[in-house]
C-alpha positions in Angstrom: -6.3 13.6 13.8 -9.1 13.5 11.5 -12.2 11.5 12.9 -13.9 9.1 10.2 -16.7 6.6 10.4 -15.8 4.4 8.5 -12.2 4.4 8.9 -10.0 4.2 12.0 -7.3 6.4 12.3 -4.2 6.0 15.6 -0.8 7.3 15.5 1.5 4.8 17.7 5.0 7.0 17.9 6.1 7.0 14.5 3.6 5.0 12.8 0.2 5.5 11.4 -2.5 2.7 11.4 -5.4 2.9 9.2 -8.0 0.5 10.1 -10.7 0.1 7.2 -13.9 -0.6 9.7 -16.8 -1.5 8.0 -17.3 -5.2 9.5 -21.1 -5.4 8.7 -19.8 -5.3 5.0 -16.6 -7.2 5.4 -15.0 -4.0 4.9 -15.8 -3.0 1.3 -15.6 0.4 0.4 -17.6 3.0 -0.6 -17.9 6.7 -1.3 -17.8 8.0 1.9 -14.9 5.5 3.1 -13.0 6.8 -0.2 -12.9 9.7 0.9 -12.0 9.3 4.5 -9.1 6.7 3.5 -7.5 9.3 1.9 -8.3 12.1 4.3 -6.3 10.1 6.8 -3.3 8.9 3.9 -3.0 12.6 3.1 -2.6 13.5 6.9 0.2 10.7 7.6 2.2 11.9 4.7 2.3 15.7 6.0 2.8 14.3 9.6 7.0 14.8 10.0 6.1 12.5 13.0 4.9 9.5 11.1 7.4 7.1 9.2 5.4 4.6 8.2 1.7 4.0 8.0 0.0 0.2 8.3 -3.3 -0.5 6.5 -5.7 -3.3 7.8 -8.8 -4.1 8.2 -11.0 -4.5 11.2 -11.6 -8.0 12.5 -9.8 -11.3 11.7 -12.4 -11.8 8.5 -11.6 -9.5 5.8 -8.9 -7.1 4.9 -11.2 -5.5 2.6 -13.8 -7.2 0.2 -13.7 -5.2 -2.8 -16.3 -2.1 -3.3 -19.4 -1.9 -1.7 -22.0 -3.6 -4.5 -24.5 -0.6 -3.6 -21.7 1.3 -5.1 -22.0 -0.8 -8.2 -26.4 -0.4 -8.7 -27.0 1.3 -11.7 -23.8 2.1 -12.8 -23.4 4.8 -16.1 -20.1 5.3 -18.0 -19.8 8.7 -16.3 -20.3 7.5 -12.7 -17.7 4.5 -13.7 -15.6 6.9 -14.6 -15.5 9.3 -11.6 -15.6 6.0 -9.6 -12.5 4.4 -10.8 -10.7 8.3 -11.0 -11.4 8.2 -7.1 -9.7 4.9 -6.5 -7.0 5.0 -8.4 -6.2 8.3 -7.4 -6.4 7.2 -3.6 -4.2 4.1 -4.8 -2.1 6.1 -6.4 -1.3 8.5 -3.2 -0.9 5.5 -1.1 2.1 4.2 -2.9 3.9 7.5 -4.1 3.7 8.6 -0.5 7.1 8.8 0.2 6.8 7.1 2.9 6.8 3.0 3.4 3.0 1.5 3.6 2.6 -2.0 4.5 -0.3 -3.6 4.0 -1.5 -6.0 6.9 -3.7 -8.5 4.9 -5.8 -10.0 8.0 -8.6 -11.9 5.7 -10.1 -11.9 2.2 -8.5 -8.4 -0.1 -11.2 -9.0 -3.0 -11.3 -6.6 -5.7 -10.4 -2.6 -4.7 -8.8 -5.2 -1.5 -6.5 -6.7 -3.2 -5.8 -3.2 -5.3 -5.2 -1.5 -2.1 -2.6 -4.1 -1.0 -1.0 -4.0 -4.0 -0.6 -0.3 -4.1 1.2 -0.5 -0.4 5.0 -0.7 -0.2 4.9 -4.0 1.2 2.2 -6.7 1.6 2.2 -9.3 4.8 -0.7 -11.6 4.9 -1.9 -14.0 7.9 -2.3 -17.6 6.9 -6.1 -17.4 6.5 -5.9 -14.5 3.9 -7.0 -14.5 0.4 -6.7 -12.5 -2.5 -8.6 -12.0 -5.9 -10.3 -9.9 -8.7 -14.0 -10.9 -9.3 -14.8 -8.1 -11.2 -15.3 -9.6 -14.9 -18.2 -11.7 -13.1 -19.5 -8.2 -12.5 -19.4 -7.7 -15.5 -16.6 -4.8 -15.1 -12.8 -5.1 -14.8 -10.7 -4.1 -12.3 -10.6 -0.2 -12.0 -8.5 0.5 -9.2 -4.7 0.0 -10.6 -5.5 -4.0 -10.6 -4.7 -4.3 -14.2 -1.3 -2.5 -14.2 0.1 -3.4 -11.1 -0.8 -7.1 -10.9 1.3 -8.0 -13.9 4.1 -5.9 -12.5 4.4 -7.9 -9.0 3.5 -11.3 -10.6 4.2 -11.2 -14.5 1.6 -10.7 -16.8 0.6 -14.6 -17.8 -0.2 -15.3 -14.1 -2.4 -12.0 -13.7 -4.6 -12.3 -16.5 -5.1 -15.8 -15.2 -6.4 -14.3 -11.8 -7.7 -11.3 -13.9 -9.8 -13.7 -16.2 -10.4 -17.0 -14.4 -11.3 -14.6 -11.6 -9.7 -17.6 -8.9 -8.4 -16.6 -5.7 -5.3 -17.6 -4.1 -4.7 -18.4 -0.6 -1.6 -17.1 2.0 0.8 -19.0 0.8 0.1 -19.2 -3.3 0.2 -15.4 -2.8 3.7 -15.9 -1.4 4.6 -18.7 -4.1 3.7 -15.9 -6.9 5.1 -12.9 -5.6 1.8 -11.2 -4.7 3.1 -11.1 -1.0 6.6 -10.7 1.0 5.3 -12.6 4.1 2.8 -14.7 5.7 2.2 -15.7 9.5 -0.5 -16.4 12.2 -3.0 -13.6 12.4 -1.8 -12.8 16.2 1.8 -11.6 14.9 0.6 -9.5 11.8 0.5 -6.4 13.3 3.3 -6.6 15.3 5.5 -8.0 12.4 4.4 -4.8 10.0 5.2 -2.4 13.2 9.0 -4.5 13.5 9.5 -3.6 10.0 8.4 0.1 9.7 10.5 0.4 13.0 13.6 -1.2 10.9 12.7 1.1 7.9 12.4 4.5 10.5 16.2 4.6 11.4 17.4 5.1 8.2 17.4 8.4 6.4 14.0 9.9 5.5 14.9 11.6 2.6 16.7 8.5 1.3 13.7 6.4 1.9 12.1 8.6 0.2 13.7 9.0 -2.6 14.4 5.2 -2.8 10.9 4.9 -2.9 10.4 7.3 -5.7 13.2 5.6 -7.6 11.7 2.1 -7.5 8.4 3.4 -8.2 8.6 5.7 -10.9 11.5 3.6 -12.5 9.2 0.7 -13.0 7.0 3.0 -15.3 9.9 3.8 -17.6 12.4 2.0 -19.7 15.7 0.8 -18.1 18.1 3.6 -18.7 15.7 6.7 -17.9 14.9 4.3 -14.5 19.1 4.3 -14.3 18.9 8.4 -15.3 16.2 8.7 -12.4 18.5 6.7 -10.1 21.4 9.2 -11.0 19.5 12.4 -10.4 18.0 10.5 -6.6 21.5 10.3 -5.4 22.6 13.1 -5.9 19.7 14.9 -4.0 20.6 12.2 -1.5 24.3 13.1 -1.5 23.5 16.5 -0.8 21.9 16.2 2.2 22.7 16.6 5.8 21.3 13.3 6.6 23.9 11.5 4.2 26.8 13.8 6.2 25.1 12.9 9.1 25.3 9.3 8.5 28.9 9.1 7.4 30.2 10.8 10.0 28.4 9.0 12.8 29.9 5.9 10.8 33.0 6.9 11.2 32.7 7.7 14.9 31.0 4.6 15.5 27.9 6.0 16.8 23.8 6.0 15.9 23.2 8.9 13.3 20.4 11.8 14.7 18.7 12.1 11.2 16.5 14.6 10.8 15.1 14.4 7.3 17.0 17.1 5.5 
């Protein structure tokens, strides 16, 4: 596995946890942590192994509190550029894996934070986490995917609220608004993402997959070239020995053995 300072990287089984570990700056990212976040995102999605992957954040603080600000010094347009290519594109990988990524919200997702939980397959926050986007009060905007994928989990009045009144919203108005699928005490987050990506790892890979890339890609188009996508997905899905797999072992009354093909 690919050793990082900044990030921690474990395989349990069949699921990857990435642990963003940069406590004596409440996790915030920079450069080098870029870079080694999607080192390790790469290596879990060409792992056959892994089936899921869970992102967090060291401690019981913060989940990750936006970009390092020594990022930020002296900022040009062309360095703001090659910044905000870098983290969408690591944004980006995370949720067209192809694989389900859940993030585990463990304290205050700020900024490129809250971007990275947004960009995961599925968000579960403990009850002391927060979430928000600071960045016009840096003068900047969000740059990591925050302005187009906000409005798509929460509807675009109530993100340019967030985006503009720069507020943060505890646990439970993240729930209220969509922003999150589940909250809980901090000692059952992890456990409650692996229960889930356990749930998710039984089913057909390819068909997660695919689901995945259906959902995803089919929110970027209109309606009917999202039902065309759908169309072509199941079929790849129906021709698969997986989906034979499945039937038959459905018929027999017995657990499939899928093995991604």
């Amino acid at each position: 596995m690919p050793v990082s300072e900044n990030i921690l990287y474990e395989k349990q089984g069949a699921i990857a946890v990435v642990t963003v570990n940069r406590p004596h700056a409440m996790n915030a990212l920079n450069n080098a942590s870029l870079i080694e976040l999607e080192t390790v995102i790469r290596d879990a999605g060409a792992d056959p192994g892994v089936r899921g992957v869970i992102v967090t954040g060291v401690g019981h603080e913060a989940f990750i509190a936006g970009v390092d600000l020594e990022e930020l010094k002296g900022l040009t347009s062309f360095a703001a550029t090659t910044l905000t290519r870098q983290g969408q594109a690591v944004m980006d990988l995370i949720e067209s894996l192809g694989k389900p990524v859940v993030a585990a919200v463990n304290g205050v997702a700020l900024g490129a934070g809250c971007e990275l939980a947004m960009a995961c397959t599925i968000r579960l926050a403990s009850q002391s986490a927060s979430f928000g986007l600071p960045e016009v009060k840096l003068g900047i905007l969000p740059g990591f995917g925050g302005t187009q994928r906000l409005p798509r989990l929460v509807g675009k009045g109530m993100a340019l609220q967030l985006i503009l009144t720069t507020d943060t919203v505890d646990a439970g108005e993240a729930l209220r608004i969509g922003l999150v699928n589940e909250v809980m005490e901090s000692d059952r987050l992890l456990d409650r993402a692996r229960l889930m990506l356990q749930k998710i790892s039984v089913n057909a890979p390819v068909a997660v997959r695919l689901a995945l890339d259906a959902v995803n890609r089919g929110s970027e188009t209109g309606f009917r070239p999202g039902l065309a996508l759908e169309r072509s997905n199941f079929a790849l899905c129906a021709a698969t020995a997986d989906q034979h797999e499945a039937v038959a072992a459905h018929l027999a009354r017995r657990a499939p053995a899928f093995r991604g093909r």
